[in-house]
C-alpha positions in Angstrom: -82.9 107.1 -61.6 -84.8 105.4 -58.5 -84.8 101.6 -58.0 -86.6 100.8 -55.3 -85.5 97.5 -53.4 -87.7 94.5 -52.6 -87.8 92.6 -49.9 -85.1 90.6 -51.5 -83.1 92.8 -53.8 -81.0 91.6 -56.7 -80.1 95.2 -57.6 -76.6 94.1 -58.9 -78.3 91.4 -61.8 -80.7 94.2 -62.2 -78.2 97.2 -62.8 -76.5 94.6 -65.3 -79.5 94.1 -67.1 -80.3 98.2 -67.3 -77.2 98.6 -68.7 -77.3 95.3 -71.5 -81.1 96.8 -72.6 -79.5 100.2 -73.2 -80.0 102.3 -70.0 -77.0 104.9 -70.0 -74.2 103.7 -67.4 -73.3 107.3 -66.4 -77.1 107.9 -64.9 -76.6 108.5 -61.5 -78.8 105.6 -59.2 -80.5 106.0 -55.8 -81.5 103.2 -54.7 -83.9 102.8 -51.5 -85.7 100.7 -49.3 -89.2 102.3 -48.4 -88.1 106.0 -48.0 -84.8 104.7 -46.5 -81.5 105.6 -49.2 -79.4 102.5 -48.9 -76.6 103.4 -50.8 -74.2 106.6 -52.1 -75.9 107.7 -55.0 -73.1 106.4 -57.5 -73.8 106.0 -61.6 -75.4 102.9 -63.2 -72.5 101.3 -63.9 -70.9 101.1 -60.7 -73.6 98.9 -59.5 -73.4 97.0 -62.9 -70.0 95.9 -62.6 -70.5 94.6 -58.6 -71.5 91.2 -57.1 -71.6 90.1 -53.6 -69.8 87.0 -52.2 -69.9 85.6 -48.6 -67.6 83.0 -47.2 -67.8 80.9 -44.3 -64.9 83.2 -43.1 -66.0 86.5 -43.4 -69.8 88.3 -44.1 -70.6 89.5 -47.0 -69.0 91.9 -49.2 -68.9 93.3 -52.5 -66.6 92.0 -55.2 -65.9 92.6 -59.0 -68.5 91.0 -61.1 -67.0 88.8 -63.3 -69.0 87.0 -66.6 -69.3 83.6 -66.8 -69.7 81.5 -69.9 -71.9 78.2 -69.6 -69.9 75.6 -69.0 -71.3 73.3 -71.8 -70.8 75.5 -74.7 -66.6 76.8 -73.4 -66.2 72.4 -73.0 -67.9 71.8 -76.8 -65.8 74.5 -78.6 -62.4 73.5 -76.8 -63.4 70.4 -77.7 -63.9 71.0 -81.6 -60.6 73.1 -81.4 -58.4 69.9 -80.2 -59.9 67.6 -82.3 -59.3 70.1 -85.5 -55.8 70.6 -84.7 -54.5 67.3 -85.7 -52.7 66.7 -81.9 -53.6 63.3 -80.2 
């Protein structure tokens, strides 16, 4: 598979998203800029499971991509679990 980078990629949300709509995470990616290869060619799911954080500290660099449920809905079923379990 080819992905071809914008000018401002979001290649990790779109790997995710690949791989959620069915794409096969074992497909090897190469993934370029004009006809400049930017990365190791690595499978679908490599990318998928990345982010990217940067820090006042340090540049950027990649990190494990971890989920993260709206805050709203974790608060409201908490919420219904304490007041169901008879604890005040």
């Amino acid at each position: 598979m080819r992905i071809d980078l914008p000018v401002k990629p979001a290649l990790l949300s779109y790997c995710r998203k690949l791989v959620a709509e069915g794409a096969e995470p074992s497909e090897v990616v190469h993934v370029y800029r004009g006809r400049t290869l930017c990365f190791l060619p690595v499978p679908l799911a490599t990318f998928a499971k990345l982010a990217t954080e940067e820090r006042s500290d340090r540049s950027i660099r990649f990190v494990r991509h971890r989920e993260t449920l709206p805050q709203s809905d974790e608060y409201a079923s908490a919420t219904a679990t304490a007041e169901g379990c008879g604890h005040e």
